[in-house]
C-alpha positions as CSV (number, residue, x, y, z in Angstrom):
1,X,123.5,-159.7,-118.6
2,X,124.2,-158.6,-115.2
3,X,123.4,-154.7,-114.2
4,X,127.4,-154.0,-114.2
5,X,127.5,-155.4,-117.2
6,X,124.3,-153.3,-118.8
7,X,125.8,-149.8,-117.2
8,X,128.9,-150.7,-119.6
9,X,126.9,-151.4,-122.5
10,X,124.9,-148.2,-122.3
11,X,128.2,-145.9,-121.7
12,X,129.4,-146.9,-124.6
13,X,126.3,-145.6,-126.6
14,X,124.2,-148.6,-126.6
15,X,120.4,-148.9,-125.6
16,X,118.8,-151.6,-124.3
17,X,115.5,-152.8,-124.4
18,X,113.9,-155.4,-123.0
19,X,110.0,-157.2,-124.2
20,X,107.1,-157.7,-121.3
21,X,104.8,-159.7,-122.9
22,X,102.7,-159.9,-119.8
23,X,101.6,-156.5,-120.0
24,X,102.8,-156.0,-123.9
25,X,105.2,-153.0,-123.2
26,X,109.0,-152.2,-124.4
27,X,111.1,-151.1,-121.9
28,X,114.6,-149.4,-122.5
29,X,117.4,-148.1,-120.9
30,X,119.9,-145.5,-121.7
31,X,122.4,-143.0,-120.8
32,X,119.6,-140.6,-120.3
33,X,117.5,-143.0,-118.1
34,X,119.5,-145.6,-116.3
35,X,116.1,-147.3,-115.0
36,X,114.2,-149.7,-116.9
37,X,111.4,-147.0,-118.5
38,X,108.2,-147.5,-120.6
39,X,110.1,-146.8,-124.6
40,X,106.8,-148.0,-126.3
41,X,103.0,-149.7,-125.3
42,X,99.4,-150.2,-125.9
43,X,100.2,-153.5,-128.0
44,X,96.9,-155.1,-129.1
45,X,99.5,-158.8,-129.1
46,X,102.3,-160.3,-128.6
47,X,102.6,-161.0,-132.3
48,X,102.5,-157.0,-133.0
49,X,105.1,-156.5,-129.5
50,X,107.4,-159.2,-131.4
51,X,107.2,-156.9,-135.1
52,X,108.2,-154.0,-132.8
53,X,110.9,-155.5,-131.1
54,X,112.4,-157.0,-134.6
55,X,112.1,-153.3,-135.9
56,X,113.9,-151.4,-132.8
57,X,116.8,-154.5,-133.0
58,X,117.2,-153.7,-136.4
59,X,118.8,-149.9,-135.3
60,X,122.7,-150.3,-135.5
61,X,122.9,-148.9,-131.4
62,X,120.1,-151.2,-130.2
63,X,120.3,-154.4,-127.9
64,X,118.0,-157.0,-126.4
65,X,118.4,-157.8,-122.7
């Protein structure tokens, strides 16, 4: 998904999130912050990052990058 293409997605509601398994963090972006911020980390593995991600993706105006 391309950035013009994510600034479309987010004004119509959505957020987006996106998995760093290098340094096991969940980043988001939204209307409020149009830069990629910290949404949730201190993830003991990738395993527990993966749980979160499948939980967040399971909210109706959530989307994976």
């Amino acid at each position: 998904m391309t950035q013009s293409d994510q600034i479309k997605v987010i004004n119509a509601g959505f957020t987006i999130i996106r998995a760093d398994e290098h340094n096991l963090l969940i980043k988001m972006r939204n209307k409020d912050h149009l830069r990629w911020v910290v949404l949730h980390n201190g993830f003991k593995s990738k395993a527990a990052l993966k749980r979160k991600m499948d939980e967040l993706l399971k909210l109706n105006l959530v989307i994976e990058d």
